[in-house]
N, C-alpha and C positions, 0 to 999 in steps of 0.2 A: 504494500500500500504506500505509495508516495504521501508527502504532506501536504500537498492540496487535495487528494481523497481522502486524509484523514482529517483533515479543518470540513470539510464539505458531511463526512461522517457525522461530526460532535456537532456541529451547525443542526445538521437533522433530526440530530437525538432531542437540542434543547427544542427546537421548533414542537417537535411531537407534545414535549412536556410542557411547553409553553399553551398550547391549543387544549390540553388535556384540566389545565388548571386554570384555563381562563388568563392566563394575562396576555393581553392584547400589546401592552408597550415592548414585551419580551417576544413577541411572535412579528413583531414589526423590524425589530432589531434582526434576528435569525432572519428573515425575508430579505434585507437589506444586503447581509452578508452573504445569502445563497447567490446573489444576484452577483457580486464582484466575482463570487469563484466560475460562474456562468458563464460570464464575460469573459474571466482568464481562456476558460476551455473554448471562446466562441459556441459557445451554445446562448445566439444571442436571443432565439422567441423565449428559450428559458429565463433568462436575463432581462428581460424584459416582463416578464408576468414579474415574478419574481418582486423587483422593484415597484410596479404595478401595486401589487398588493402593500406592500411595506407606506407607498405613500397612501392610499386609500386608508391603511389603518389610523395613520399620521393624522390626515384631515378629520378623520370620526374621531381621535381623542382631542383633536384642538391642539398638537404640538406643535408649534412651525419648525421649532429646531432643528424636528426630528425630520422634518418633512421635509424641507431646504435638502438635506445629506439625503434624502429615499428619491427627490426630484435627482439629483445629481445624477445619479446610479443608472435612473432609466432613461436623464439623456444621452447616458455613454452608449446605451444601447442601441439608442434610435441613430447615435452618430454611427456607428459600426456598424449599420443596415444602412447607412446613407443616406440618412433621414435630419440632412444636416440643420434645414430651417425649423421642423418640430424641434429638434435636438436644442437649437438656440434658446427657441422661445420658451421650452422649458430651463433651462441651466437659466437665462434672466430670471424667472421667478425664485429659482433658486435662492442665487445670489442674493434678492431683493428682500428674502425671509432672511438668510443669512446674517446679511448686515443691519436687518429691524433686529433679530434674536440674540447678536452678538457673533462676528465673523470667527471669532476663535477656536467654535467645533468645526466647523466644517469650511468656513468661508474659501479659504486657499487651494481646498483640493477641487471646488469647485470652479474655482481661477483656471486650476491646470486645466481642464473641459472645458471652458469656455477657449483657451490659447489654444486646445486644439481646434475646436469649429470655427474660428476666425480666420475670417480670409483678407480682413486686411489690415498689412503689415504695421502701420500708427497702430490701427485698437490693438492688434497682439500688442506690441510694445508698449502700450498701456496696461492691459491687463496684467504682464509679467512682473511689471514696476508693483503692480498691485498687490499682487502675490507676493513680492519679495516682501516688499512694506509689511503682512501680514502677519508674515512667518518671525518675523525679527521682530516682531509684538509680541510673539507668544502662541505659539497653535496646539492643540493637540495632534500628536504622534503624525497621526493616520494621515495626517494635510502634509509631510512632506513629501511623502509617498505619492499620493495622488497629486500634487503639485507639479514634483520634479518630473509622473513619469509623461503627466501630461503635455508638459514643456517639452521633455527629450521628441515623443512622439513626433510632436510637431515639428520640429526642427529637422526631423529625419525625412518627414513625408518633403517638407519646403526645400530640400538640399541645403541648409543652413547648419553645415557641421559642427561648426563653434559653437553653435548654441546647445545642440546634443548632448556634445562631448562635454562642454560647464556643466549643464546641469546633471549627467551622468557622474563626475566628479563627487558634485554637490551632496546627492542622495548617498552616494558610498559613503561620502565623511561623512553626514549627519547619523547615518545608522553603524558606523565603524566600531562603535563599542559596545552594540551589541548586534551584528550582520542576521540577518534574514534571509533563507532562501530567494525570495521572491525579491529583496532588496539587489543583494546580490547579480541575481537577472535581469533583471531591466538596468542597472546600471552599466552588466559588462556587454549584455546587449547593445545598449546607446553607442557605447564607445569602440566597439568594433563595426557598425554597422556605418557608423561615421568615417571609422578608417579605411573602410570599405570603397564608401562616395568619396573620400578624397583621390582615391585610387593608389591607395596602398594595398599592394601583394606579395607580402612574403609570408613564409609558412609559417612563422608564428600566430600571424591574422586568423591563415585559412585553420589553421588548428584551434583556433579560437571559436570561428565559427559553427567547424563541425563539434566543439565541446559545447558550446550552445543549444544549435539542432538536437541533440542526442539529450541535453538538460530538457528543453520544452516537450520534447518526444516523452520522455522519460514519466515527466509530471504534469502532462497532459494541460501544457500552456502553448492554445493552439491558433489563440487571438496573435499574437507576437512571432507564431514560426513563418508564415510567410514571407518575409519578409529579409527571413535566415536563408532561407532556403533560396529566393530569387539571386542573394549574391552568392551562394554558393555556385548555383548555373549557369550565373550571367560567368562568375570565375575562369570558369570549364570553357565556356566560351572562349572568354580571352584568353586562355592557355593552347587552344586551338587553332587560334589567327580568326 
């Protein structure tokens, strides 16, 4: 059992127990987190109920807090179905509740999801400045993570390697004392796939990347391998004229 089948596991056990004892604010939380592991695997209709649900409960208890962080969830999914403009105009409400409820739980990682739906380059660089400002206030944990990998994202999809490869950096330090699988991945992801686009090829790279592929294969992070795999290809390519 890898450790995103065993998080996606203990998720489902509290959910059960959550629905069996009536608490709705613990069944909204469990929903919320079914929906990031969903999204990891690109099981995105899954990830999208999922979130779905989590914010429905949100609105029926009157949390916005909670709702701002459940909106987040299910614009990333509507973004990864390509469902950019819904995508937007939920992640605005987000943020909007965010910053009425206090941007500290969630405000920044919903920054990174707005940096990626944005297509132009002033508002990113607005947004980003945002996000910085937020985090150097005080966030909790989970806002650098979604922050930084939202930023990386973006930066990769735009050909903007220096951006990547900072904030790939950024999230290694910030989690360096205590590394996370998943932290871990998306950071050495960003920065090979950045060394990649600059068009660097030496075998340390490409051994990077197939220890990559072989990590997402492995722990079944399926949103992110595409992407491994295109420069692996495109690689083979180039080594073939």
């Amino acid at each position: 059992m890898t450790w995103l089948d065993k998080s996606e596991q203990e998720v489902t056990e509290s959910l059960d127990m959550a629905e069996r004892i009536g608490s709705s604010l613990s069944e909204m939380h469990c929903c919320v987190d079914l929906s990031q592991t969903a999204l990891a695997r690109n099981d995105l209709t899954r990830a999208e109920k999922c979130a779905k649900r989590a914010t429905d409960i949100a609105q029926r208890l009157g949390t916005e807090r909670f709702r701002a962080r459940a909106l987040h969830f299910h614009a990333q999914a509507l973004l990864a179905m390509n469902q950019r403009e819904k995508a937007q105009t939920m992640l605005e409400e987000a943020i909007q509740l965010s910053r009425k409820t206090g941007p500290a739980y969630c405000g920044a990682g919903i920054i990174g999801a707005m940096v990626l739906a944005e297509q132009d380059p002033a508002r990113r660089r607005r947004l980003i400045e945002e996000g910085e400002s937020l985090l150097d206030q005080g966030a909790v944990a989970h806002n650098y993570l979604d922050f930084y990998q939202g930023v990386i994202e973006a930066g990769l999809e735009r050909r903007d390697w220096k951006q990547a490869e900072h904030y790939a950096h950024l999230l290694e330090q910030f989690f360096s004392p205590e590394p996370l699988p998943l932290t871990d991945y998306v950071s050495a992801r960003g920065r090979a796939l950045s060394g990649f686009g600059r068009g660097q090829r030496d075998d340390g790279l490409k051994h990077q990347l197939e220890r990559l592929r072989a990590q997402a294969r492995e722990a079944g992070l399926m949103l992110g391998l595409p992407a491994i795999e295109d420069a692996l290809q495109n690689w083979r390519k180039d080594a073939t004229g």
